[in-house]
C-alpha positions in Angstrom: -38.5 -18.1 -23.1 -36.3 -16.3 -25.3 -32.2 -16.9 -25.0 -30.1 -13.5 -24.6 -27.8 -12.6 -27.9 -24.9 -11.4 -26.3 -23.7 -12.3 -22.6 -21.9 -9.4 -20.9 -19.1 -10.1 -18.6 -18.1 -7.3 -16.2 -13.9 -7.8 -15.7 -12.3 -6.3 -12.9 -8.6 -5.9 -12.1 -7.0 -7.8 -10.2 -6.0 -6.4 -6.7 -2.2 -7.0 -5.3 -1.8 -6.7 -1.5 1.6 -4.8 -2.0 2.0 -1.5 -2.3 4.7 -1.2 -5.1 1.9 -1.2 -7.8 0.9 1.6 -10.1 -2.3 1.7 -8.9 -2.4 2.4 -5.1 -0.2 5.6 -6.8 -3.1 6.3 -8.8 -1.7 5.2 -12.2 -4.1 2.3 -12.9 -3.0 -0.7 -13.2 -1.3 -1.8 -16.0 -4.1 -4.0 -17.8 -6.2 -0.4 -17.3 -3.6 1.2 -19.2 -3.1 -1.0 -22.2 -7.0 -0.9 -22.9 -7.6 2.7 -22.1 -4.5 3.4 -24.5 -5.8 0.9 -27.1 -9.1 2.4 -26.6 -7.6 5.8 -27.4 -5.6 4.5 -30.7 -8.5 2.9 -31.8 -11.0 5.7 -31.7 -7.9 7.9 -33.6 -7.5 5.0 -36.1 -11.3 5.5 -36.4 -11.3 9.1 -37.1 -8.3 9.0 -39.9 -10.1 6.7 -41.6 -13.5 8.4 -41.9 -12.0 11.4 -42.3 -10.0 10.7 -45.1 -13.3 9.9 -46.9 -14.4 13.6 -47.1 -14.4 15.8 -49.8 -12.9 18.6 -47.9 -9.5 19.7 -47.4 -10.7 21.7 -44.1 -12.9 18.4 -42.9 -9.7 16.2 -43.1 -7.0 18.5 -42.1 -8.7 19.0 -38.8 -9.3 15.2 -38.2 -6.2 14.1 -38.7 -6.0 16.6 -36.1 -8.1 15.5 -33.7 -6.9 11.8 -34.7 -3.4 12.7 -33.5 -4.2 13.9 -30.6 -6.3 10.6 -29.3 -3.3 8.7 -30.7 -1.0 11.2 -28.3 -3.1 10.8 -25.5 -3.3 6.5 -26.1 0.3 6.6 -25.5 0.3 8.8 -23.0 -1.8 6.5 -21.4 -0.3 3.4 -21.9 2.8 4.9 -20.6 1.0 6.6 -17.9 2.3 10.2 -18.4 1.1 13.8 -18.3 -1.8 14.7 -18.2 -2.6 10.7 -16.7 0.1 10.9 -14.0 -0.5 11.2 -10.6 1.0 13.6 -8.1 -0.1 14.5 -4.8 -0.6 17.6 -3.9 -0.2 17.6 -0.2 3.3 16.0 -0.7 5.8 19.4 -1.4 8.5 18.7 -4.6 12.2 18.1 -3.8 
């Protein structure tokens, strides 16, 4: 019988029974954050780097582009502001 390469582990966040958390608000919790964010940064890091590779002024003007914005929307994330805040809509503003 053959052994399996790579082992995948599935890791969930922990839960906390108060409600002073991030994520009963609909934030995510704060381990969500940082990897979505890094996630984000990473995949812009990605694209800067490829894209500085082409030949094309047009081709790497518009992925630096693009790369900024994942890298604006990684910390957006990690900070948990707009457009990954949550507000509810049923509540009316002060």
């Amino acid at each position: 019988m053959l052994k399996p390469l790579i082992k995948i582990v599935v890791i969930q966040p922990m839960e906390d029974n108060n409600n002073n958390n991030n994520a009963s608000k609909g934030g995510g919790c704060t381990s969500c954050r940082v990897i979505g964010g890094l996630g984000l940064s990473g995949a812009g890091g990605y694209v800067v780097y490829y894209g500085s590779k082409s030949p094309h002024q047009v081709a790497r003007i518009i992925s630096y582009s693009f790369a900024g914005v994942l890298f604006g929307l990684g910390i957006g994330r990690v900070f948990n502001v707009t457009p990954f805040s949550f507000k509810d809509p049923t509540t009316e503003p002060n």
